[in-house]
N, C-alpha and C positions, 0 to 999 in steps of 0.2 A: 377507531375509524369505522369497525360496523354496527356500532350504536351513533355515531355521526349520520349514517349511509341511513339506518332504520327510520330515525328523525326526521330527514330529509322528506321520505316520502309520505312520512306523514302531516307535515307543516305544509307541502303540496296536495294532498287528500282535502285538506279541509278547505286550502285559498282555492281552487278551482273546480270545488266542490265534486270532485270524482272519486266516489268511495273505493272504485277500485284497487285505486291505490295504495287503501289500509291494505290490501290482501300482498300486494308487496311487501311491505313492512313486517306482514306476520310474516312474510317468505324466510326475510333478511334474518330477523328476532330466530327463527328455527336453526338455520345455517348455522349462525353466531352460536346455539347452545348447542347443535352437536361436534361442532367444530371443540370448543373449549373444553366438551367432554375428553374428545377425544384426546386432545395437548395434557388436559390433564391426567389421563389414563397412562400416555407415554410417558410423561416427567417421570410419574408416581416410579415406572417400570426403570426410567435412567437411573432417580437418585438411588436406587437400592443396587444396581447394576455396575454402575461406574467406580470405575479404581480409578485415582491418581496416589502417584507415589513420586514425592520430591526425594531426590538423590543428590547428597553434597560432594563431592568427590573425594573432599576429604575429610576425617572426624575433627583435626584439631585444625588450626589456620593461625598464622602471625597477624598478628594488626595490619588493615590497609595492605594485604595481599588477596591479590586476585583468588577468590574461589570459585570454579566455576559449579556449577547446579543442574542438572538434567532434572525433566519434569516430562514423568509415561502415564498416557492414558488411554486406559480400555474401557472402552463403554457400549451400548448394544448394537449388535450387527444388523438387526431389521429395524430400522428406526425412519422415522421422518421428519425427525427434530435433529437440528444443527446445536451443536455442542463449542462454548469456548471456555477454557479451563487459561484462570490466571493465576500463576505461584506467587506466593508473599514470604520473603525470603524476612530477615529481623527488622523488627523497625527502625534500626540501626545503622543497618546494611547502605549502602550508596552503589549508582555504578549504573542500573539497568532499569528500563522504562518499562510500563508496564505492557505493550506491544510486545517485549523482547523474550515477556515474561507469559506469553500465554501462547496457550497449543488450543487449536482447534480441529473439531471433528466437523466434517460433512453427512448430511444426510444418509450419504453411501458407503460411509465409512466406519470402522470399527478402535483403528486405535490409531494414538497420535503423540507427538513428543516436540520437545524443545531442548534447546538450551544455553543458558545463559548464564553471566560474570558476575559478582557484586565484589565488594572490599568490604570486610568490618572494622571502623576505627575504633572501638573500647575492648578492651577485652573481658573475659568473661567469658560466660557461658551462653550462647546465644538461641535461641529457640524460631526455627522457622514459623508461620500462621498456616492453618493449614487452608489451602484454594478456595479460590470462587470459582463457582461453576454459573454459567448459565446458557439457558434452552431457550430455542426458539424456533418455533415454527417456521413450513418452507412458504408463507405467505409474508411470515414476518408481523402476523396479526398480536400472536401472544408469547410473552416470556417469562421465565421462572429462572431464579437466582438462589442460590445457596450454597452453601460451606460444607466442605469432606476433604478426607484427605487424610494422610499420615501430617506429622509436626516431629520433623527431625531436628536435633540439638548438636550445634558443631563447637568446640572448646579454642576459645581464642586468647590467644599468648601473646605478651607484648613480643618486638622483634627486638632478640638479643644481640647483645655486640659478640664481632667477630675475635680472636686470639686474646683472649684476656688474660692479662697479666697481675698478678699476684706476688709480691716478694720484697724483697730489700735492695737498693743499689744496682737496680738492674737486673738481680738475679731474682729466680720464681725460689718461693718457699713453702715451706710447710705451713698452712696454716689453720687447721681445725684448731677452733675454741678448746676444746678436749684434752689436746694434747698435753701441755703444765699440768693442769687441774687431775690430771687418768692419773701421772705420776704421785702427784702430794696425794693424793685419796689414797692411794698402794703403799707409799713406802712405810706411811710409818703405825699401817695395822696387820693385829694377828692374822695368820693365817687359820679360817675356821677349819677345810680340809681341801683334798686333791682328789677328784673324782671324776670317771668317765665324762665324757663330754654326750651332749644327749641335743635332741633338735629343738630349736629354742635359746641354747646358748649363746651369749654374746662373744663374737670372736677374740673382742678385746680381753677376756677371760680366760683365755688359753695360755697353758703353762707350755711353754715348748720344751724345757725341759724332761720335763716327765712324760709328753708325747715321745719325745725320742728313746728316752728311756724303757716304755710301759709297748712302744709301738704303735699307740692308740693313741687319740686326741685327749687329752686332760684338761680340766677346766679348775683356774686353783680360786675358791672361794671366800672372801675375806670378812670378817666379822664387824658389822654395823657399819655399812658400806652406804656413806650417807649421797642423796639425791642430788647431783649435779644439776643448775639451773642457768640460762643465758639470757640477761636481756640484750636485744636489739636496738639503740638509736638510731633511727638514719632520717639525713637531713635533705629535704627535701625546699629547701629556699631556692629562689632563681639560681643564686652563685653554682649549684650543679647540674644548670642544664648547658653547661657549655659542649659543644663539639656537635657532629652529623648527625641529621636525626636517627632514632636509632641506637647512635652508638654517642650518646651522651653520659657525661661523668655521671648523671643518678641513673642509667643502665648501667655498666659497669659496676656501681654500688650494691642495686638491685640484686647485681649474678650472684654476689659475695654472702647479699642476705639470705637467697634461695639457697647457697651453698649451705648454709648453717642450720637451716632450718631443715634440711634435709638431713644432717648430719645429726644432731638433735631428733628427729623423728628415728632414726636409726640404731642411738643408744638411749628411746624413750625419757629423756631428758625435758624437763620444763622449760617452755618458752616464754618469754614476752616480748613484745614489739611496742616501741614508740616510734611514729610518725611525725616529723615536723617541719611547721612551715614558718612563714616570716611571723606568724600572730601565735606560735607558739604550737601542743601536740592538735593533728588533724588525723590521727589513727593511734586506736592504743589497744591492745591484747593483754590480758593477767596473764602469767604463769600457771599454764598447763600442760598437759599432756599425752593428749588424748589425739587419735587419726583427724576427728573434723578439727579440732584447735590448727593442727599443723597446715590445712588443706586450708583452712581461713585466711592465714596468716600469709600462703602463698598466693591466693586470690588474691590478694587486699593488694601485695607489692606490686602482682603485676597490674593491678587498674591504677596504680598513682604513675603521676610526673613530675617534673617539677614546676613548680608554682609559677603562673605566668607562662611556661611553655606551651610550643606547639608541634613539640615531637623532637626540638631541636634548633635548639637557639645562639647565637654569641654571649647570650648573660651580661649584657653590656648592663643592663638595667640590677638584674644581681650585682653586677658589681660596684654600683656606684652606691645600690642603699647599704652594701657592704663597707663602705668607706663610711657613710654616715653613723653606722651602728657601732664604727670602732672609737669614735670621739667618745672620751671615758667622764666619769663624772667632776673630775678635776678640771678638766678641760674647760665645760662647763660652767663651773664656779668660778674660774677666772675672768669667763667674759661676762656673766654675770658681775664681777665686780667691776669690770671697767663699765660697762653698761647703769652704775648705780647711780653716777652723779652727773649722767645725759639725761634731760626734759624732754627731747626730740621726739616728734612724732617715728621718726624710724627706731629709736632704741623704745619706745614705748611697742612697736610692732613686733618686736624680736624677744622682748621680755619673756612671751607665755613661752616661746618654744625654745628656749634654754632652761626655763623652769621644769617644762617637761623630759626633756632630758636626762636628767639626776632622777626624776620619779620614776620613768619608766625602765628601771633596772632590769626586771627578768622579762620585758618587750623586746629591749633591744638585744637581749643575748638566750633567744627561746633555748637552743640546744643545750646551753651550759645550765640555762633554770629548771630541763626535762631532767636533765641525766641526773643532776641533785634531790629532784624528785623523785626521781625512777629509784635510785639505789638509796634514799631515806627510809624510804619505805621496805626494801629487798634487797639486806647485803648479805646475808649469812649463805656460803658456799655460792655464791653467785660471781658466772665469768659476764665482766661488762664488755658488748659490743659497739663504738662509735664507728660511723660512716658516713664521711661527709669528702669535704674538699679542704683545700688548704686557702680559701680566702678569706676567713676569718679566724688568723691563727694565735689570737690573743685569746677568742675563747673554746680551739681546741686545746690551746693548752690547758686550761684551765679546766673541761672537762674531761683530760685524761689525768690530770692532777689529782681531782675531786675523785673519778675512778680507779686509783693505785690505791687511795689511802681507803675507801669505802666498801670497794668489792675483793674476791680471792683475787680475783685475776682480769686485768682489762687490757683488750685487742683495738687497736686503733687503725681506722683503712682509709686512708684518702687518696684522692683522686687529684693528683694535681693540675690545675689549670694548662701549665706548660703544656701537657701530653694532649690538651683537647681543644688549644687552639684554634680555630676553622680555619684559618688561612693555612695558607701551604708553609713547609719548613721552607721558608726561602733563608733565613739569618737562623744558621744553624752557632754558629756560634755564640748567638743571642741568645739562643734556644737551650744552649747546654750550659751555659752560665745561669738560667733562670732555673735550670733543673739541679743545680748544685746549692741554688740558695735551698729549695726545694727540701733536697737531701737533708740538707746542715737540719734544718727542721723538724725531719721526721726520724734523724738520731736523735737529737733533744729529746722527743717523746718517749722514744725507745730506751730513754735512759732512767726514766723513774719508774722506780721501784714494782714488781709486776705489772710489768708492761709490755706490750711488743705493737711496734707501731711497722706498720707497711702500708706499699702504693699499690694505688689500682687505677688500672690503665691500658690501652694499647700496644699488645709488644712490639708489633711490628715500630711502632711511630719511636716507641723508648728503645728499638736497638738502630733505629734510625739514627737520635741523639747520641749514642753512647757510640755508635762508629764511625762518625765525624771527628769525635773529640779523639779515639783511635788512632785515627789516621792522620791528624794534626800533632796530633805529639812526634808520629816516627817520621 
């Protein structure tokens, strides 16, 4: 504006030929440079002056929970440059405008603050940007913009389901991977010796015997004590985002993988993990065992969902390509043969996708083509974990089959549909008949040969079913 203003009077100098005018224009041109000296002499003194420090209130956050953020800033006390300082919380982040997001100083002022809301939906680790600041004069003639600040990182966790339930027939059990496998690994080797127990020991190594004995902690040590490994399947197709969001069958699942992997990090045991979706694995981990392996592995479960979801679905769509997936290759050849001796333009349209059918064998059954993968490659002292649902139970069965005969030992966890329903139990007695075919199922599994098959699910809602049918019997 006062290189506009300087111009002015000199475009009038020359039309009305009044030189004096130029001496205006030199007036204006002198103002305008010591003016800018001066803005720029203050900035110079703000930017190295000015603190802002974004504050999250908390270090870790659930997905899509309100966090809020305070944002304090000191900047200098004699100044004559106005100051607005705007927070840039994750790129991620949703919820608050940048108005809501910025603290401003006055001329006559020294320090300033805000504060405001966001929600993170991914989880992760999320890193704040650090501030815009900008200056500007009390004419409003010149301004300066620039970046400072701290950049704080806040740890985002999917939101876990509430009273999870783990167990058989309604009842909660034991169920570390560990447990079969600690046994057969002990029972039937030497013992190398019995010695003080010392920091670093594993507790599961304690003789209590000889503690009682000795008085002291004892630790009995056994010779060629081979390496305990677990993989992980868990299936992540629509068919397990049934129930609230939140507390959907692949949460529930998720709890069960964190459990393990924790447990596993605990007795330094090798992990892997396969991930899968409807087009087969969409995460996969080698057998290790090292702190970032384990811390990998739990990142990874909490950023998946399930395929198609949005935090919490009916799975109406799971379950209908779950019905298509279960037509077997018999099926298939049959209508291909009635289909042989039709010239129709309609049996000529249906040809390719019965043809496709029979071909695409390990498309239409990713989990049972992972887990035969997974354990062809790694069966020797390896405990197999699946975690899925029961709506495609032609080939759970079939991959705890493949995993009795393949691995030492396989843990089978499903989530069944019944418990995650979204509608309300209104037909409870629909509800516990569907949880009894349920049942019939996941004894079957539990029935071949190193195996233990359990539900995972909401206890509140399964002792909901189970004291209905209680109370209908007396």
């Amino acid at each position: 504006m006062v290189v506009s203003f300087g111009l002015s009077f000199s475009v009038l100098a020359v039309l009305l030929d009044r030189p004096a005018l130029v001496f205006g224009t030199v007036g204006v041109a002198c103002w305008s440079l010591v003016r800018s000296v001066s803005f720029a002499s203050e900035l110079r003194r703000q930017v190295e002056e000015t603190t802002v420090i974004q504050t999250p209130a908390r270090d870790s956050v659930r997905t899509n929970t309100p966090l809020s953020v305070s944002v304090d800033v000191e900047g200098l006390r004699d100044t004559r440059l106005d100051l607005s300082v705007e927070s840039r919380p994750p790129l991620s982040s949703r919820g608050a405008s940048a108005a809501a997001r910025t603290a401003t100083l006055g001329a006559d002022e020294a320090t300033a603050a805000t504060t405001y809301s966001v929600t993170i939906p991914t989880a992760g680790t999320a890193s704040f940007r650090p501030p815009v600041l900008e200056s500007t004069d009390e004419l409003g003639l010149f301004t300066g913009r620039w970046v400072g600040g701290d950049e704080p990182t806040v740890t985002v966790t999917q939101r876990t389901p509430r009273n999870v339930h783990v167990g058989r027939g309604g009842q909660m059990a034991q169920t570390r991977y560990g447990n079969q496998q600690a046994e057969r690994n002990t029972s039937g080797q030497a013992t190398a010796e019995i010695r003080e127990y010392t920091t670093g020991d594993s507790l599961r190594h304690v003789d209590w015997n000889a503690t009682a004995r000795f008085n002291y902690p004892h630790v009995r040590e056994y010779e060629n004590e081979a390496d305990r490994k677990v993989v992980i399947f868990i299936d992540r197709r629509p068919s397990v985002g049934n129930g609230r969001p939140g507390e959907t069958q692949f949460a529930y699942l998720r709890e069960v993988a964190l459990a393990l992997v924790e447990e596993a990090n605990e007795r330094s045991d090798s992990v892997a993990l396969y991930a899968v979706g409807r087009d087969g694995i969409t995460a996969r981990y080698p057998f290790r065992s090292t702190p970032t392996h384990y811390a990998a592995i739990r990142e990874t479960l909490y950023s998946l969902d399930p395929e198609g979801s949005q935090g919490g679905v009916g799975g109406e769509r799971g379950e209908e390509r779950a019905a298509t997936e279960r037509m077997s290759g018999s099926v298939a050849s049959r209508r291909r043969r009635t289909l042989r001796g039709d010239d129709s333009a309609f049996a000529a349209r249906l040809r390719p996708f019965l043809t496709n059918a029979t071909g695409a064998g390990a498309n239409a059954t990713p989990l049972r083509s992972t887990v035969e993968r997974g354990l062809t490659r790694h069966a020797e002292n390896v405990s197999a974990v699946v975690l899925t649902s029961d709506a495609h139970r032609h080939e759970v069965r079939d991959c705890v089959r493949h995993a009795s005969q393949q691995a030492t030992w396989a843990n089978a966890f499903l989530a069944p549909r019944v418990l995650f329903d979204p509608t309300d139990l209104t037909d409870l007695d629909e509800t516990y008949g569907r949880y009894v075919s349920f049942e019939r199922f996941r004894r079957k599994l539990g029935g071949y040969p190193r195996v233990s098959a359990f539900e995972v699910g909401p206890g509140d809602r399964l002792e909901t079913v189970l004291s209905s049918a209680r109370e209908a019997r007396v």
